[in-house]
PDB file of N, CA, C and O in Angstrom, chain B, residues numbered from 101:
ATOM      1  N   UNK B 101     110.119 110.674  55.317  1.00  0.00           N
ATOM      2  CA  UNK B 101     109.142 110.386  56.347  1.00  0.00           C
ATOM      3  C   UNK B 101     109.713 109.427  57.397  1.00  0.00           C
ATOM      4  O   UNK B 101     108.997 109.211  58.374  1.00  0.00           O
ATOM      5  N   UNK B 102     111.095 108.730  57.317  1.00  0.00           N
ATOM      6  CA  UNK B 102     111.708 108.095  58.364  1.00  0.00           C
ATOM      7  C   UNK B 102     111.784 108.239  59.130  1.00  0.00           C
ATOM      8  O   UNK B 102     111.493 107.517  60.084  1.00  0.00           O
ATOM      9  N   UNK B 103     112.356 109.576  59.094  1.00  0.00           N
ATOM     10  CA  UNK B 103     112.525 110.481  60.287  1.00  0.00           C
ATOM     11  C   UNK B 103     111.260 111.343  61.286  1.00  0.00           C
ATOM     12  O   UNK B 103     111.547 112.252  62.065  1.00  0.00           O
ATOM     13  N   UNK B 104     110.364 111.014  61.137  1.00  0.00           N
ATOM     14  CA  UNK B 104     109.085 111.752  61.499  1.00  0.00           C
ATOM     15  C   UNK B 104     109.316 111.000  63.198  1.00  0.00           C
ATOM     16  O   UNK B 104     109.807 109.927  63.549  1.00  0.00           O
ATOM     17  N   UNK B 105     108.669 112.211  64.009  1.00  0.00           N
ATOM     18  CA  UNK B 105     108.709 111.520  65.314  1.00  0.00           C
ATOM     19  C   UNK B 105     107.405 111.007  65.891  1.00  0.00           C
ATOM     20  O   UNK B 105     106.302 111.238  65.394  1.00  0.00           O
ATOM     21  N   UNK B 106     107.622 110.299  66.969  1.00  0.00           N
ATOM     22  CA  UNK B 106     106.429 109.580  67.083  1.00  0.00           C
ATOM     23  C   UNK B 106     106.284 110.384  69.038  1.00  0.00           C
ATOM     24  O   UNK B 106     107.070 111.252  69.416  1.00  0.00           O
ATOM     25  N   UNK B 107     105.225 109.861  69.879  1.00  0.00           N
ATOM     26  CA  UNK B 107     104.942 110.177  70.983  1.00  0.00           C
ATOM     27  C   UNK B 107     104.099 108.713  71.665  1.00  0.00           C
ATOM     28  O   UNK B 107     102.934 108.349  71.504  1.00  0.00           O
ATOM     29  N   UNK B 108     105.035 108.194  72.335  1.00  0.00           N
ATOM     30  CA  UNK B 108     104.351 106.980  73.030  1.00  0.00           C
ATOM     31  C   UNK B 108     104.239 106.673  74.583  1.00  0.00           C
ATOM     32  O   UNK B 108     105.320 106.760  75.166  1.00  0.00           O
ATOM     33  N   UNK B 109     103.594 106.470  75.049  1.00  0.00           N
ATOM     34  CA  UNK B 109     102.626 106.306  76.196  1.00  0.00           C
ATOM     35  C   UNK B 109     102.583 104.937  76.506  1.00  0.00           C
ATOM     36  O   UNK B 109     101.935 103.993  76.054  1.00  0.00           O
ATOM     37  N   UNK B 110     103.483 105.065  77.439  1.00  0.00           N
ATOM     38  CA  UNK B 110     103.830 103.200  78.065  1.00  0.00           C
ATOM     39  C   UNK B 110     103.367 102.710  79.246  1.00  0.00           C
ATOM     40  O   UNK B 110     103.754 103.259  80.277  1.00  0.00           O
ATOM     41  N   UNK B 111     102.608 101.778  79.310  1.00  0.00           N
ATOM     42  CA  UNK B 111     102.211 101.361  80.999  1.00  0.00           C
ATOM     43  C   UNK B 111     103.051  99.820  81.057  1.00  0.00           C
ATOM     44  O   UNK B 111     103.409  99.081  80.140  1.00  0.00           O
ATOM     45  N   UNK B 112     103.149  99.735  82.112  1.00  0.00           N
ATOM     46  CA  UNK B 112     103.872  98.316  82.076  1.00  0.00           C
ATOM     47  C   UNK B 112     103.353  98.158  83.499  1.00  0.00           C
ATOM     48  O   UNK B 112     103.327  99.012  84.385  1.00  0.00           O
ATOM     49  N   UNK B 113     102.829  96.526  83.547  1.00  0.00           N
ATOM     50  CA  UNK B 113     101.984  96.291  84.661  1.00  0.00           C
ATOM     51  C   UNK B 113     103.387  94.928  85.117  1.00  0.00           C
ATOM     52  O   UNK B 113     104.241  94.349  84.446  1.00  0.00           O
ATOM     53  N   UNK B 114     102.991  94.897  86.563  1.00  0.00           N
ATOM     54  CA  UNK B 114     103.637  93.675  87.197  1.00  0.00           C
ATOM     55  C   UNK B 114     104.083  94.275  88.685  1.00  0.00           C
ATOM     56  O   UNK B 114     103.692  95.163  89.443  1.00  0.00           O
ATOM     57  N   UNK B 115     105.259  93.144  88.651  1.00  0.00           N
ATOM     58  CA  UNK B 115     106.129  94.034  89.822  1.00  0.00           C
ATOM     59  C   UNK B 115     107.310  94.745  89.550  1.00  0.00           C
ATOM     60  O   UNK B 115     108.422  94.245  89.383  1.00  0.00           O
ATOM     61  N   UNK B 116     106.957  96.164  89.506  1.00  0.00           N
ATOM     62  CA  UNK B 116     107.435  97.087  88.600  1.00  0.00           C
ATOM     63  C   UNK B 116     107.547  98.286  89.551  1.00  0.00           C
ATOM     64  O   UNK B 116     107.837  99.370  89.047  1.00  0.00           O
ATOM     65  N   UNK B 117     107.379  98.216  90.665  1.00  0.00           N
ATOM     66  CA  UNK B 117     107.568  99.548  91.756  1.00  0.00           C
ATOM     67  C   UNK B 117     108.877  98.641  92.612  1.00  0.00           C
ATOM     68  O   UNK B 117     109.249  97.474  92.494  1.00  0.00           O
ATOM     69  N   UNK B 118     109.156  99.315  93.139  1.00  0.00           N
ATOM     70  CA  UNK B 118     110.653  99.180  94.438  1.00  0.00           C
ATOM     71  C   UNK B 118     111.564  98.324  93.784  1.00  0.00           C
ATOM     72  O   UNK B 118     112.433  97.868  94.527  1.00  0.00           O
ATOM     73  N   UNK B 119     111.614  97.926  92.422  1.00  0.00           N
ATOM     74  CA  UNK B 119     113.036  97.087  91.944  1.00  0.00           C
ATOM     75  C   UNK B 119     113.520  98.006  90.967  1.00  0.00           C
ATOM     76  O   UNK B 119     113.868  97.532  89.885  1.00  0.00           O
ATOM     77  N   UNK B 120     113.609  99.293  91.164  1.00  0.00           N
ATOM     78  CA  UNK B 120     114.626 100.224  90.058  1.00  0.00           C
ATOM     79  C   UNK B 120     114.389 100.187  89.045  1.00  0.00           C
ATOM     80  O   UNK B 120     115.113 100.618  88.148  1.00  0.00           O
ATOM     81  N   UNK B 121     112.872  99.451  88.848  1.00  0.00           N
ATOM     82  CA  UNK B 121     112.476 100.162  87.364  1.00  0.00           C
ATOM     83  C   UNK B 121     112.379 101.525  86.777  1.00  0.00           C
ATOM     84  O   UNK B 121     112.395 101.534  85.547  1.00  0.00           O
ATOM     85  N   UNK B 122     112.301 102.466  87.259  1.00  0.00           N
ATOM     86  CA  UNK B 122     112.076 103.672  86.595  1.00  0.00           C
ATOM     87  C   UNK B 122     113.378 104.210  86.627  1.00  0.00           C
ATOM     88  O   UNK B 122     113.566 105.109  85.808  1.00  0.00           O
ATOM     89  N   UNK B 123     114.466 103.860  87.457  1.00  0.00           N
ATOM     90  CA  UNK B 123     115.684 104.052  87.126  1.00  0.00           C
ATOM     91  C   UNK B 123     116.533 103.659  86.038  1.00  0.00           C
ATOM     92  O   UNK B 123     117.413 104.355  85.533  1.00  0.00           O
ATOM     93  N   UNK B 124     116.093 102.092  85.604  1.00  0.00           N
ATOM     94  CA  UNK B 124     115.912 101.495  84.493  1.00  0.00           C
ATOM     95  C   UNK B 124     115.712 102.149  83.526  1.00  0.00           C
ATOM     96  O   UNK B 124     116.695 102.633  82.965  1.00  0.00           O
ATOM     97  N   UNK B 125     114.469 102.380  83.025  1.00  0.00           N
ATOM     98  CA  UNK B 125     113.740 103.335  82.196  1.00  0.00           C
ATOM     99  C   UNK B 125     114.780 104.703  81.698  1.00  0.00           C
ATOM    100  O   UNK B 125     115.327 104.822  80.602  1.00  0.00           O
ATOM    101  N   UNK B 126     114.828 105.375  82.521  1.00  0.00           N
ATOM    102  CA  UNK B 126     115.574 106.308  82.614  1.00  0.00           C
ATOM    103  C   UNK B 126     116.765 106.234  81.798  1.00  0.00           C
ATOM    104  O   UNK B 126     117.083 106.760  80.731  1.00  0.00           O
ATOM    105  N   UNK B 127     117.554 105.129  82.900  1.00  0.00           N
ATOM    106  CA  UNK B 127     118.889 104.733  81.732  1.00  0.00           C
ATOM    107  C   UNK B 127     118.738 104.554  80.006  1.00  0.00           C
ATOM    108  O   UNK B 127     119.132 105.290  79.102  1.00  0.00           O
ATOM    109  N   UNK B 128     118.119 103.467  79.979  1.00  0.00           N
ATOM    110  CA  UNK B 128     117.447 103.274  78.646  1.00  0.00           C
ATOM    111  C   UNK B 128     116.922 104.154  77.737  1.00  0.00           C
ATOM    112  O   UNK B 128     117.112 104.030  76.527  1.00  0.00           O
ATOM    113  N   UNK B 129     116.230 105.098  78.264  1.00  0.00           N
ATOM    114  CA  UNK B 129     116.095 105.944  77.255  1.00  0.00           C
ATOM    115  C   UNK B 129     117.199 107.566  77.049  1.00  0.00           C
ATOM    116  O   UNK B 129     117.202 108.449  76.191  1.00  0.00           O
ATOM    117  N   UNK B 130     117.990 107.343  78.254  1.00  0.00           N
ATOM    118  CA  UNK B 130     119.295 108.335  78.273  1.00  0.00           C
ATOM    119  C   UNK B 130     120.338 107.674  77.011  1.00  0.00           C
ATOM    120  O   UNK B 130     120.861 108.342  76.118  1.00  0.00           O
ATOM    121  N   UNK B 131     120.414 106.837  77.126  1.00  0.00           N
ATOM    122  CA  UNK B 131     121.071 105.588  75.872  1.00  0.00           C
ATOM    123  C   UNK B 131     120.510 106.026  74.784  1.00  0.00           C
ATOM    124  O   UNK B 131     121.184 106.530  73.886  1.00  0.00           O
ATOM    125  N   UNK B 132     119.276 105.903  74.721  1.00  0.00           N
ATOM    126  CA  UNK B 132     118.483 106.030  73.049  1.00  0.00           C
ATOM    127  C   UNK B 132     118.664 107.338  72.870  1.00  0.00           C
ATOM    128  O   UNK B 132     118.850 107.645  71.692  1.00  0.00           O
ATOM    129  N   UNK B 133     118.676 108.523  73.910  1.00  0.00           N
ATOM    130  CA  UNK B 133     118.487 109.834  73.578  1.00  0.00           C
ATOM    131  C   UNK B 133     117.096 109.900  72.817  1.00  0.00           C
ATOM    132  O   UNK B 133     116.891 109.928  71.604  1.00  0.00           O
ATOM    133  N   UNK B 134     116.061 109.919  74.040  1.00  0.00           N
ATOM    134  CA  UNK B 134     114.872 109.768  74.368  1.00  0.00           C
ATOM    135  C   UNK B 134     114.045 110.471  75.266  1.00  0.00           C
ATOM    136  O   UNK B 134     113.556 109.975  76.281  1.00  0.00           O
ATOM    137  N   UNK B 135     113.855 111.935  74.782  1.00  0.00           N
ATOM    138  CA  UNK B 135     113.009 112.735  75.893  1.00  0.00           C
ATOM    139  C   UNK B 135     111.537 112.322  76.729  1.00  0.00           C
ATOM    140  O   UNK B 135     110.526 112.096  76.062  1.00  0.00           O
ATOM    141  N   UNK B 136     111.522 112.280  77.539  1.00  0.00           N
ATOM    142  CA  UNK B 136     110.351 112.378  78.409  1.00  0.00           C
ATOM    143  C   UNK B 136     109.849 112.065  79.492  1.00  0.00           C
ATOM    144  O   UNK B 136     109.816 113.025  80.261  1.00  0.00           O
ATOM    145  N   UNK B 137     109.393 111.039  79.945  1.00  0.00           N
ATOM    146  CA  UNK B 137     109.427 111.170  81.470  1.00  0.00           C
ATOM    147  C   UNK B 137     108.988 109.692  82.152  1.00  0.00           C
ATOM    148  O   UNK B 137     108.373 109.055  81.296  1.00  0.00           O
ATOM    149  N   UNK B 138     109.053 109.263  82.869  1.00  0.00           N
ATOM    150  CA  UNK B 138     108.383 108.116  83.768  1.00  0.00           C
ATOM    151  C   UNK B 138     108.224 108.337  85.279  1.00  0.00           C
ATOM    152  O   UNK B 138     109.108 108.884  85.938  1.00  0.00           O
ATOM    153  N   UNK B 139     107.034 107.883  85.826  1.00  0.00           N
ATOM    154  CA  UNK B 139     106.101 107.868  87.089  1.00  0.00           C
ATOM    155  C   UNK B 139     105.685 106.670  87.190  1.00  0.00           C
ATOM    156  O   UNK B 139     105.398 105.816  86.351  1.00  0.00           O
ATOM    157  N   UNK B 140     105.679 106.700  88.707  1.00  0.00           N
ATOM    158  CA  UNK B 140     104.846 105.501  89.077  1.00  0.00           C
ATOM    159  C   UNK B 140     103.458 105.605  89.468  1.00  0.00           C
ATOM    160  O   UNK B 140     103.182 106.731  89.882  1.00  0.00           O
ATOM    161  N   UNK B 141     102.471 104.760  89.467  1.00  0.00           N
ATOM    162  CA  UNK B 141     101.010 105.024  89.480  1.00  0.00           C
ATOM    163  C   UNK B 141     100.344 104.436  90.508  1.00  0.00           C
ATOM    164  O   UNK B 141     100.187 103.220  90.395  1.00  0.00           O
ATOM    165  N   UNK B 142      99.904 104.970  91.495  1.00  0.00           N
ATOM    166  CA  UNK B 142      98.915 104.923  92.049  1.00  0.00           C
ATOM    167  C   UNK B 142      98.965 103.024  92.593  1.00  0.00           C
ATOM    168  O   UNK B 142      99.370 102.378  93.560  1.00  0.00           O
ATOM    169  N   UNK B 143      98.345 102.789  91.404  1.00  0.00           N
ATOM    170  CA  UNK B 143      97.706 101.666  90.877  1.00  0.00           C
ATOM    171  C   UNK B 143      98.997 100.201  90.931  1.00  0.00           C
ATOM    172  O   UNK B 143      98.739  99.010  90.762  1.00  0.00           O
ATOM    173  N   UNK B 144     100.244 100.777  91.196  1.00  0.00           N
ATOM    174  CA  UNK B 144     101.428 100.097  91.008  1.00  0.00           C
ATOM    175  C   UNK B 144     102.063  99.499  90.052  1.00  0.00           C
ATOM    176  O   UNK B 144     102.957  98.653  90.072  1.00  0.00           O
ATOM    177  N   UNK B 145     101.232 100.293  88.779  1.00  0.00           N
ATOM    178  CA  UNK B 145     102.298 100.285  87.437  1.00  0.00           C
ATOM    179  C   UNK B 145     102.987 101.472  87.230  1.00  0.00           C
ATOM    180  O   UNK B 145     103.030 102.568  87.788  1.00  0.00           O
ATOM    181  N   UNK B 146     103.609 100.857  86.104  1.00  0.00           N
ATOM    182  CA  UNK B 146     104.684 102.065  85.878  1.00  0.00           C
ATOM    183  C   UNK B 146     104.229 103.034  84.369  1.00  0.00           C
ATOM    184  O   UNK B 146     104.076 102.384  83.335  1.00  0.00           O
ATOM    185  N   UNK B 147     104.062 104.355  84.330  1.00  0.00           N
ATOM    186  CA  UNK B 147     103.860 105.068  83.240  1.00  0.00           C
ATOM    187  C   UNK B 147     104.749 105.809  82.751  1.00  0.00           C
ATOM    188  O   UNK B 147     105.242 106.722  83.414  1.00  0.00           O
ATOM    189  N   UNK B 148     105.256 105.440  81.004  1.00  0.00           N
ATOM    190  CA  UNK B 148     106.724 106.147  80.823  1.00  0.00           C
ATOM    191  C   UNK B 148     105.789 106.857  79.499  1.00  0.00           C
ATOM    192  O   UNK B 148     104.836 106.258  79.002  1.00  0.00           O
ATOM    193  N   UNK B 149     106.314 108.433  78.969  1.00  0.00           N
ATOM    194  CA  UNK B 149     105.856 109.087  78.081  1.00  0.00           C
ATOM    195  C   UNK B 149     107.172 109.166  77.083  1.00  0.00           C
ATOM    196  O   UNK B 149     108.056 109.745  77.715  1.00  0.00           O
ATOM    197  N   UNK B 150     107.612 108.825  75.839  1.00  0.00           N
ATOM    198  CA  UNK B 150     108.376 109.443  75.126  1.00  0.00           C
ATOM    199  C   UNK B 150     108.512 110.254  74.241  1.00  0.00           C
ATOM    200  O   UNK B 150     107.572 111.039  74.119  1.00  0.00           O
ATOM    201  N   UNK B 151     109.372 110.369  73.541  1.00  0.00           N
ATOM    202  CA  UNK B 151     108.798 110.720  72.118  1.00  0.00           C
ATOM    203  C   UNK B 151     110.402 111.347  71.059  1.00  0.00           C
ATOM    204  O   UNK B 151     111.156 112.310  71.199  1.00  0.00           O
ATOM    205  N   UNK B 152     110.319 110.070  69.922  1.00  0.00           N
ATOM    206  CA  UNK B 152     111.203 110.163  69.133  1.00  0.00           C
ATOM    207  C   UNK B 152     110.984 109.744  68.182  1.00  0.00           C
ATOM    208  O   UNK B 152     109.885 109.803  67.630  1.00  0.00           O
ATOM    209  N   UNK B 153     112.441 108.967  67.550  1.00  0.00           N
ATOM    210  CA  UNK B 153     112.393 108.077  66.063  1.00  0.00           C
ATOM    211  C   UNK B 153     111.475 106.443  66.209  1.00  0.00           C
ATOM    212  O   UNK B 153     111.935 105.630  67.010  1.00  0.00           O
ATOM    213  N   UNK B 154     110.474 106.148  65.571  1.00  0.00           N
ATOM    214  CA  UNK B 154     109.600 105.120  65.433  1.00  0.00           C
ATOM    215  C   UNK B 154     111.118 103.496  65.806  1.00  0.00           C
ATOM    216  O   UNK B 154     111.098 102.593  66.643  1.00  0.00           O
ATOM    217  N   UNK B 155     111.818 103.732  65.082  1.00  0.00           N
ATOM    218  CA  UNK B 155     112.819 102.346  65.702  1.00  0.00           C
ATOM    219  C   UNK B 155     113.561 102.752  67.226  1.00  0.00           C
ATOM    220  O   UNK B 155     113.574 101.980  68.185  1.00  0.00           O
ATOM    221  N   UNK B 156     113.883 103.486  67.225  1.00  0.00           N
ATOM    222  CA  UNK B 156     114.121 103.927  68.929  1.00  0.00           C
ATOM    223  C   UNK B 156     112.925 103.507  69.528  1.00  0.00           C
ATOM    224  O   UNK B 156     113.050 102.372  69.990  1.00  0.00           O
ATOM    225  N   UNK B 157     111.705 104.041  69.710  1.00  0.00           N
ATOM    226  CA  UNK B 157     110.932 103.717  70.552  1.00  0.00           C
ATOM    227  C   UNK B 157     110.568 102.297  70.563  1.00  0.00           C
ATOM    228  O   UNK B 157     109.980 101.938  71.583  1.00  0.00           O
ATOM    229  N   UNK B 158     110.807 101.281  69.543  1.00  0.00           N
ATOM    230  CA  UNK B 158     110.513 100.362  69.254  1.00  0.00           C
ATOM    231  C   UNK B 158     111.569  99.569  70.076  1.00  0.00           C
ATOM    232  O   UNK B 158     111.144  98.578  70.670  1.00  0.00           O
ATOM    233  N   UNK B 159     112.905  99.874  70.189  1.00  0.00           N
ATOM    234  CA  UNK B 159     113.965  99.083  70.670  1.00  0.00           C
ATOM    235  C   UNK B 159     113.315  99.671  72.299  1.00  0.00           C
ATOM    236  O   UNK B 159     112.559  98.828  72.782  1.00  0.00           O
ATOM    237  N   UNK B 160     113.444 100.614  72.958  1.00  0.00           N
ATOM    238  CA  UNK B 160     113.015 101.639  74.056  1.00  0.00           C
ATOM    239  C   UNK B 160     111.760 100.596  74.765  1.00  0.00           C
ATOM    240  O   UNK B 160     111.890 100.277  75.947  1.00  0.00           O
ATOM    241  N   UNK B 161     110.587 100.112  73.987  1.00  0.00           N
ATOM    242  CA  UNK B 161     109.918  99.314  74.571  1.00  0.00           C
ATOM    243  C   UNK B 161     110.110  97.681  74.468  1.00  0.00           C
ATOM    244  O   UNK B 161     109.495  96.796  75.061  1.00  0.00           O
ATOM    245  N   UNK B 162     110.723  97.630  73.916  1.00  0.00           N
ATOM    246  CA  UNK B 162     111.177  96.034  73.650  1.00  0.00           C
ATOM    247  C   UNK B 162     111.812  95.668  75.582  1.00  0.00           C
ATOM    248  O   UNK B 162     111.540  94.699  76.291  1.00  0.00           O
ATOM    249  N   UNK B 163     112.466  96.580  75.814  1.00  0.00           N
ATOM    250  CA  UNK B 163     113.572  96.561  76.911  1.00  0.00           C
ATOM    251  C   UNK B 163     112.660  97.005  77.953  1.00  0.00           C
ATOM    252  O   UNK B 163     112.921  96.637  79.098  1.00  0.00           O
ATOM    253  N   UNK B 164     111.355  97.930  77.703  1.00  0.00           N
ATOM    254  CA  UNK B 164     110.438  97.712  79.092  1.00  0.00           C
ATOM    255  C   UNK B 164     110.079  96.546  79.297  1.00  0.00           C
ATOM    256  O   UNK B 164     110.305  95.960  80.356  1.00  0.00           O
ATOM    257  N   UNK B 165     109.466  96.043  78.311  1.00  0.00           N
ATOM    258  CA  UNK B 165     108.786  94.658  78.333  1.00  0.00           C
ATOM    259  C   UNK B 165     109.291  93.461  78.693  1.00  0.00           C
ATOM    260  O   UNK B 165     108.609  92.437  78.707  1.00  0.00           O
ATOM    261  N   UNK B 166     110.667  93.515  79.044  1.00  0.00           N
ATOM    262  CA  UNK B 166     111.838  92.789  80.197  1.00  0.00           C
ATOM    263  C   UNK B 166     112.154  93.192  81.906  1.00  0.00           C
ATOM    264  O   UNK B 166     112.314  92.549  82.943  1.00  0.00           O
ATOM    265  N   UNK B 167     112.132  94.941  81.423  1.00  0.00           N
ATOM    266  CA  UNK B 167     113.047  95.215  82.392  1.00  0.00           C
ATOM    267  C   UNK B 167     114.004  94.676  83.238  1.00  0.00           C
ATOM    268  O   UNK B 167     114.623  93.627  83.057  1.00  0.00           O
ATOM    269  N   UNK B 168     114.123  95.684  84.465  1.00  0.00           N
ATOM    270  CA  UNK B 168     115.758  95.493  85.052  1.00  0.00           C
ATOM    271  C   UNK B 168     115.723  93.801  86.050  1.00  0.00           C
ATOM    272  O   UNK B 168     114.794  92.996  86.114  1.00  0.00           O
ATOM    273  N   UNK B 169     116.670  93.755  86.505  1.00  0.00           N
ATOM    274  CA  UNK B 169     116.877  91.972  86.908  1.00  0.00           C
ATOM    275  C   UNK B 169     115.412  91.517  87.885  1.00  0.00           C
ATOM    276  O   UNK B 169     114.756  90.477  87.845  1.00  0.00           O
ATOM    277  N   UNK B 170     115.254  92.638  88.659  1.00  0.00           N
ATOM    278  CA  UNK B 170     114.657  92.009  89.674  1.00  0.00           C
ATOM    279  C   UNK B 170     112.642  92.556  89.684  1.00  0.00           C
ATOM    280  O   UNK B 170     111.787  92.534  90.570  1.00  0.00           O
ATOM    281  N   UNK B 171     112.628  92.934  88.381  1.00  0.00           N
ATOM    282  CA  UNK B 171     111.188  93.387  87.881  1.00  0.00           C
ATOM    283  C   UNK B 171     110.528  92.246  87.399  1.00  0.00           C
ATOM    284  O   UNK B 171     111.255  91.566  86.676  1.00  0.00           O
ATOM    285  N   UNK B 172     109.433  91.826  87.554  1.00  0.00           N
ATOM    286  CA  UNK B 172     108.604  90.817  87.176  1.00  0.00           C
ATOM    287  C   UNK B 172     107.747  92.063  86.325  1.00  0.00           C
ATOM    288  O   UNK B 172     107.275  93.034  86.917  1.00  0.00           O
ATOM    289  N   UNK B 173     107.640  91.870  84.934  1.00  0.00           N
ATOM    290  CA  UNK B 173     106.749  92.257  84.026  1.00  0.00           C
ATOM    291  C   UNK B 173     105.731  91.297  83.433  1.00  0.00           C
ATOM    292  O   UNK B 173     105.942  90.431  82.583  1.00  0.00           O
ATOM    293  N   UNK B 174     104.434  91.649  84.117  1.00  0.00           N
ATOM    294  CA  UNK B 174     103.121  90.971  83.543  1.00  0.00           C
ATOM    295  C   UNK B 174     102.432  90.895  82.222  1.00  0.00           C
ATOM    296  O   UNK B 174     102.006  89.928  81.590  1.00  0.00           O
ATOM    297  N   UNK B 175     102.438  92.628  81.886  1.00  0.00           N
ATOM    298  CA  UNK B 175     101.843  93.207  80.889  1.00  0.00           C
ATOM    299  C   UNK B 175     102.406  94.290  80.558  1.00  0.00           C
ATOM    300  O   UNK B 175     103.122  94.888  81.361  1.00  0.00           O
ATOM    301  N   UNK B 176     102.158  94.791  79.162  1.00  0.00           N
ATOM    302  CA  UNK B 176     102.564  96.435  79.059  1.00  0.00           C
ATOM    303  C   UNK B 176     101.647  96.684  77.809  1.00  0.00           C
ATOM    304  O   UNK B 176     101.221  95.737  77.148  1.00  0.00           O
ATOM    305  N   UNK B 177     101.362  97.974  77.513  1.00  0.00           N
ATOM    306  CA  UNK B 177     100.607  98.632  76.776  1.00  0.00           C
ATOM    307  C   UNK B 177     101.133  99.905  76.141  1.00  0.00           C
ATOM    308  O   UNK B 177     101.675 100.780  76.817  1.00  0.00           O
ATOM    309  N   UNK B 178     100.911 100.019  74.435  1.00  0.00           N
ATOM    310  CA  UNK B 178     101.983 100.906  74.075  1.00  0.00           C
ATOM    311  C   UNK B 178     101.103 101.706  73.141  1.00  0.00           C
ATOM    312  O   UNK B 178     100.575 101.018  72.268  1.00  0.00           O
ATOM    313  N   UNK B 179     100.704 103.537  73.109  1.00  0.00           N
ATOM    314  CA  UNK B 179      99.994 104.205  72.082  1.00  0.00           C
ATOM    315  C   UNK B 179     100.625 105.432  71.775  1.00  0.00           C
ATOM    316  O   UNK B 179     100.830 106.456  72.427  1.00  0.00           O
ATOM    317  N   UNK B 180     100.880 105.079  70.626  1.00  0.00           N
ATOM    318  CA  UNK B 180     101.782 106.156  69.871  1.00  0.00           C
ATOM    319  C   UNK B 180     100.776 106.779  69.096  1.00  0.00           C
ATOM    320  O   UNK B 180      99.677 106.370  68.721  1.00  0.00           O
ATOM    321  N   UNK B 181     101.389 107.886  68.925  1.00  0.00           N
ATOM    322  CA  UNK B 181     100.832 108.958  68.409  1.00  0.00           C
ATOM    323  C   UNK B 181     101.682 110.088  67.961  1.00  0.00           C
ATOM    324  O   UNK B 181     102.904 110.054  68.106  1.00  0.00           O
ATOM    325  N   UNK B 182     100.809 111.497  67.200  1.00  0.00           N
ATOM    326  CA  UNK B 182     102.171 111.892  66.666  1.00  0.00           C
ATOM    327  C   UNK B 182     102.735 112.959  67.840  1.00  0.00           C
ATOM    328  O   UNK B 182     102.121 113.227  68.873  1.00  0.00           O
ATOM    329  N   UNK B 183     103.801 113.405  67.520  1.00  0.00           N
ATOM    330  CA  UNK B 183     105.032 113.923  68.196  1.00  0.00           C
ATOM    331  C   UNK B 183     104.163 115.419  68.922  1.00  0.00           C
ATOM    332  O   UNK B 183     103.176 115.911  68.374  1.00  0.00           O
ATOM    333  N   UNK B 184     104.600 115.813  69.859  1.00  0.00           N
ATOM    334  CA  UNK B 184     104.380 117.482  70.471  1.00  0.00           C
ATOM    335  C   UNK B 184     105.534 117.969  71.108  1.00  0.00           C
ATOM    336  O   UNK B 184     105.574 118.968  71.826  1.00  0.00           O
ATOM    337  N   UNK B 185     106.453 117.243  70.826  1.00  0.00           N
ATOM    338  CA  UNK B 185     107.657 117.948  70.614  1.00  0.00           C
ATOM    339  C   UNK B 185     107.648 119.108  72.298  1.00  0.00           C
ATOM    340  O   UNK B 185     107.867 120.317  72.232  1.00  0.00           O
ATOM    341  N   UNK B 186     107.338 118.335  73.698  1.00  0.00           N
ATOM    342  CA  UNK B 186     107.424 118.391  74.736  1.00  0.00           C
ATOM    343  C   UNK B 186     108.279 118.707  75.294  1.00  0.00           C
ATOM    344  O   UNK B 186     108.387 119.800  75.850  1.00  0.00           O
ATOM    345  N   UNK B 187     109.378 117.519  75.274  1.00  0.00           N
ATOM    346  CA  UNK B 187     110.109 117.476  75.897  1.00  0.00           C
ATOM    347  C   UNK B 187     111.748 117.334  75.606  1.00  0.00           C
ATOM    348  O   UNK B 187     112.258 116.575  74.781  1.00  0.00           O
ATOM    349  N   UNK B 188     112.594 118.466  76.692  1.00  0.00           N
ATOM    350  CA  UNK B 188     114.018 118.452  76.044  1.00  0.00           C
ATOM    351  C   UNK B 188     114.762 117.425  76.715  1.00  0.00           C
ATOM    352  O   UNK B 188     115.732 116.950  76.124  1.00  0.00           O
ATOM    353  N   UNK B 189     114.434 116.975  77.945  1.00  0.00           N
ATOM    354  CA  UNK B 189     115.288 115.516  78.353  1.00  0.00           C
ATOM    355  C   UNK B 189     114.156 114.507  78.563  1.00  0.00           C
ATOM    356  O   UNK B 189     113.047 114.386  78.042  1.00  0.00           O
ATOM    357  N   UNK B 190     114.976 113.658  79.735  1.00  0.00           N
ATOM    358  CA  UNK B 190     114.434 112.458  79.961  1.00  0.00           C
ATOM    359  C   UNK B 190     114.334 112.911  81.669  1.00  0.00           C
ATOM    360  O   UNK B 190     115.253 113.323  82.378  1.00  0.00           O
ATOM    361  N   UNK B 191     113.118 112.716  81.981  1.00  0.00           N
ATOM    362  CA  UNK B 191     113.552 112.705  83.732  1.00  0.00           C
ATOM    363  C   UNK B 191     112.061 112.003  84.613  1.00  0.00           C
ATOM    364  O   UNK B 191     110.892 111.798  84.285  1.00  0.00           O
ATOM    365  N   UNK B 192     112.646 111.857  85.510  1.00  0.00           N
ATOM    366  CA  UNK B 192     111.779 110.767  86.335  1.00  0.00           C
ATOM    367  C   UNK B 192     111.107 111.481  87.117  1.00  0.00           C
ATOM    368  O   UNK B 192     111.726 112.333  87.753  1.00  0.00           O
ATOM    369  N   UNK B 193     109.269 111.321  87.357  1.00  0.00           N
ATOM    370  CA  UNK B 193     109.005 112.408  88.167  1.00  0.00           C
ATOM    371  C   UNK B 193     108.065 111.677  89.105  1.00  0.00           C
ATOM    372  O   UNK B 193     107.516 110.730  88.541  1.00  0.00           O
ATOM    373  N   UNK B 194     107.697 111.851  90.458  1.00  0.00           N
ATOM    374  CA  UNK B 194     107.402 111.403  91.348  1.00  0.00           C
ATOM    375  C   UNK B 194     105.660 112.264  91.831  1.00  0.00           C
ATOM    376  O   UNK B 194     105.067 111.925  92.855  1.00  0.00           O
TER     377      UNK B 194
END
């Protein structure tokens, strides 16, 4: 059951638009080998979808909840759930 995958749903609030966060993101989960996707919202947070191994995603959001140099992160919010096996990469969608 280690291996079971998980599906998590990330918002991360702050200043998190125009400093290469989702480029960030991206990297990070190209590293973990981490399918799925991140957008920016409306609202001027950032929404990333994944879905893998429960310690990947765990390291995967540890590193949102910093992000890249010039991101001010306020808040973030994380709901996992189980896997639907979606998605074959990682890509950023607008």
């Amino acid at each position: 059951m280690a291996d079971k995958n998980f599906r998590a749903e990330i918002v991360v609030i702050g200043l998190v638009q125009g400093v290469g966060f989702r480029y960030f993101v991206y990297r990070t989960a190209e590293k973990l080998s981490l399918p799925g996707f991140v957008k920016n919202l409306y609202n001027g947070n950032v929404y990333t979808v994944v879905e893998g191994e429960k310690y990947k995603i765990d390291e995967f959001y540890n590193k949102l909840k910093i992000g890249p140099m010039h991101a001010h992160v306020k808040d973030s919010s994380i709901k996992l759930s189980e896997s639907k096996n979606e998605f074959k990469k990682f890509e950023i969608r607008y």
